[in-house]
N, C-alpha and C positions, 0 to 999 in steps of 0.2 A: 317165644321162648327165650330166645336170644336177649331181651327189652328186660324180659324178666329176672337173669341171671343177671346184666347189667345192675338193674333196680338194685337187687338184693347186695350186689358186692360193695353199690355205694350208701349201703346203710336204709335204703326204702321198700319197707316191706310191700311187696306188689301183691296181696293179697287184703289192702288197707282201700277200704272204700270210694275214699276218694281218688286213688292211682286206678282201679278199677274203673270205678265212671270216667276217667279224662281216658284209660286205653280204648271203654269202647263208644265212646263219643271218637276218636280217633279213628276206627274202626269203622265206625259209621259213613262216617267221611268218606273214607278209601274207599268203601265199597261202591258209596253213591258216585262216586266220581267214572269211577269204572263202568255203573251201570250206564251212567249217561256220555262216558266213552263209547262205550258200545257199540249204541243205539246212533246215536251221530253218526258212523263208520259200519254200519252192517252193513250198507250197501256195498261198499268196496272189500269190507272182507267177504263178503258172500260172495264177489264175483273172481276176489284170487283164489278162495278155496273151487272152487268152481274151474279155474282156468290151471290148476296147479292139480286138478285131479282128472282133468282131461290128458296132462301131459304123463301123467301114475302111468306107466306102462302095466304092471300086476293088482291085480284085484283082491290078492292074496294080502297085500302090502294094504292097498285102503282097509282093507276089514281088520288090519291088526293096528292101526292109526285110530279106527272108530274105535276098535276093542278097550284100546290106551285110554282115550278119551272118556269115555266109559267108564273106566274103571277107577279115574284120577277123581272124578266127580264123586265116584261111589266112598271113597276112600277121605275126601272131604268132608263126605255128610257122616260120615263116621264117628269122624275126628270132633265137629262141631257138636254131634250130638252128644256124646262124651263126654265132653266137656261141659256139658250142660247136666250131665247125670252128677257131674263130679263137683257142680255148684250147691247140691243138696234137692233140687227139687226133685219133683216126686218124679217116678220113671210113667207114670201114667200122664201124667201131663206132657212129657216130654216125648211120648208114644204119638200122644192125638196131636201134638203141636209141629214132628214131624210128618202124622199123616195130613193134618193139614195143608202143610207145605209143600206136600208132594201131587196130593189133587190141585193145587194152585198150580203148579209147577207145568202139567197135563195140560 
């Protein structure tokens, strides 16, 4: 959003194809980066969430941490989808192309 108001105030419309394809070739990036951050390092993040929920004194507290988490992700796929509603395609496609994603996800 931030990238976008940038664009616009320096005169580039960020709704112009080609600024579109390089954000999410950019996009792409970042994400694939992340994924294969991840993946390199679950081993150690699973063992400090693991060793930092052993120290959780209330259980009250981890369920409202999962809750968060949860909910951050729901609110993600929200956003994403939305956004996709609001590129013009059809909401049917974009219905079965989140249920797809979400039995992959499973």
């Amino acid at each position: 959003v931030g990238l976008a108001v940038v664009l616009s105030i320096v005169g580039i419309n960020p709704k112009n194809e080609v600024v579109e394809g390089i954000l999410f070739f950019t996009a792409a990036i970042l994400v694939s980066g992340l994924v294969i951050w991840m993946w390199q390092h679950a081993k150690h993040i699973r063992q400090d969430i693991e060793r930092r929920m052993k120290r959780a004194s209330s259980g009250l507290a981890l369920g409202f941490i999962a809750f968060l988490m949860v909910a951050r992700e729901g609110v993600e796929t929200v956003i994403f989808l939305q956004s996709l509603l609001l590129t013009g395609s059809s909401p049917v496609e974009n219905f079965l192309g989140g249920l797809l994603g979400l039995t992959l996800a499973i």
